[in-house]
N, C-alpha and C positions, 0 to 999 in steps of 0.2 A: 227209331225214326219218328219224327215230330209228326202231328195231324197235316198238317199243311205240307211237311216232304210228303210224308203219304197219299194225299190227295191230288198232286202235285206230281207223282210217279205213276199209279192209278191214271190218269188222266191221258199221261203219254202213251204209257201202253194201250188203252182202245185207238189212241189214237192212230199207232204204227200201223194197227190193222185197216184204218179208215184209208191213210196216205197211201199204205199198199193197193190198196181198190180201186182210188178216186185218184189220187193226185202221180202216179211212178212211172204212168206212161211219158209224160212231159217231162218232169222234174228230177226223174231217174233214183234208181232205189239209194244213193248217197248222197242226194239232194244236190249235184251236179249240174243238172238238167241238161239240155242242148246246145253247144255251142251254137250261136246265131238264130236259134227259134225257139229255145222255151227257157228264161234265166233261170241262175240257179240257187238257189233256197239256203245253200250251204254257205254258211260266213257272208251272209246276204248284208248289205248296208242299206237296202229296200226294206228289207224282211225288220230290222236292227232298228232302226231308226226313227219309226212309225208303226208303232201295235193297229193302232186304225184305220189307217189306210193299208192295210193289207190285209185284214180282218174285211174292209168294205170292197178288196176285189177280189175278195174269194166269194164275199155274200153277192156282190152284183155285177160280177166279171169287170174285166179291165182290156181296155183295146186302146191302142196306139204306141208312141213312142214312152218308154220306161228306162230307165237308166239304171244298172244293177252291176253295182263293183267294177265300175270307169266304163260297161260296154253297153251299147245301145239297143234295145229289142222291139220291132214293132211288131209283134205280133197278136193275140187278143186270146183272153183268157174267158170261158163261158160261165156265166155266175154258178154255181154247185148248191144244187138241188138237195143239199142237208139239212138237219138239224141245227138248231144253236149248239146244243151239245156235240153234235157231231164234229162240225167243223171247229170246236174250242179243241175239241180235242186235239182232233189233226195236227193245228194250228200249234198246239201247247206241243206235240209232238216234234215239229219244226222246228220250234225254238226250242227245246231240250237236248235236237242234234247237229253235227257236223257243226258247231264251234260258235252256232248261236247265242244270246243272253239270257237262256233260258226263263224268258216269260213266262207266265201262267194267261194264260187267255182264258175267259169264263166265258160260259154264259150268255150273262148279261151285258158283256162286251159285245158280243154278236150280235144279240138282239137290239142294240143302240144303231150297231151299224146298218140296219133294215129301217131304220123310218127315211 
C-alpha cells in the first residue's frame, strides 16, 4: 500500500469512529440519514460536488433550504465543536463511503474554511 493510500485509509478509520459519535444520529449509520429532516451523506451530489462548502457546514453549521439528490431539506445543521483533524477525518470518512469520490479532506482544508 502507497504512503498516500496509507494515510488516506488511516484517516477514514479515526474517522468512522468520529461519525459514529458526532455525526449517526442524523445521517444514520449508512449515511442515509432521514427522509425529510436530515439529508443523506450517501452518493451525496452536495457532499460530491463541493469539498468546501460542505467542509464550511460542518465547520459553521448550515440552516435553510439545501438541495441533496433532487430533494429539498430545510432543516439546520449546528457548526461541530471539532478539531481540523477531527472533522478531515470524519469528512474523509464520508467520502470513502456509501459510493462517494473518495476525497481526502486535510487539515488545512478545514482550517481555510474557519476564516
Amino acid at each position: 500500500m502507497g504512503l498516500a493510500l496509507q494515510g488516506y485509509s488511516q484517516s477514514a478509520e479515526k474517522g468512522k469512529a468520529i461519525y459514529a459519535k458526532t455525526c449517526i444520529a442524523c445521517h444514520q449509520a449508512a449515511g442515509q440519514g432521514i427522509p425529510g429532516a436530515f439529508p443523506p451523506l450517501a452518493k451525496s451530489d452536495y457532499l460530491n460536488k463541493d469539498v468546501n462548502r460542505a467542509i464550511k457546514g460542518v465547520v459553521k453549521g448550515l440552516t435553510g433550504p439545501i438541495t441533496v439528490n433532487g430533494k429539498k431539506y430545510s432543516g439546520a445543521m449546528p457548526a461541530q465543536a471539532l478539531s481540523d483533524q477531527q472533522i478531515a477525518d470524519a469528512m474523509t470518512y464520508a467520502y470513502a463511503s456509501w459510493g462517494n469520490n473518495k476525497t481526502k479532506v486535510t487539515p488545512a482544508m478545514v482550517k481555510a474554511q474557519r476564516k
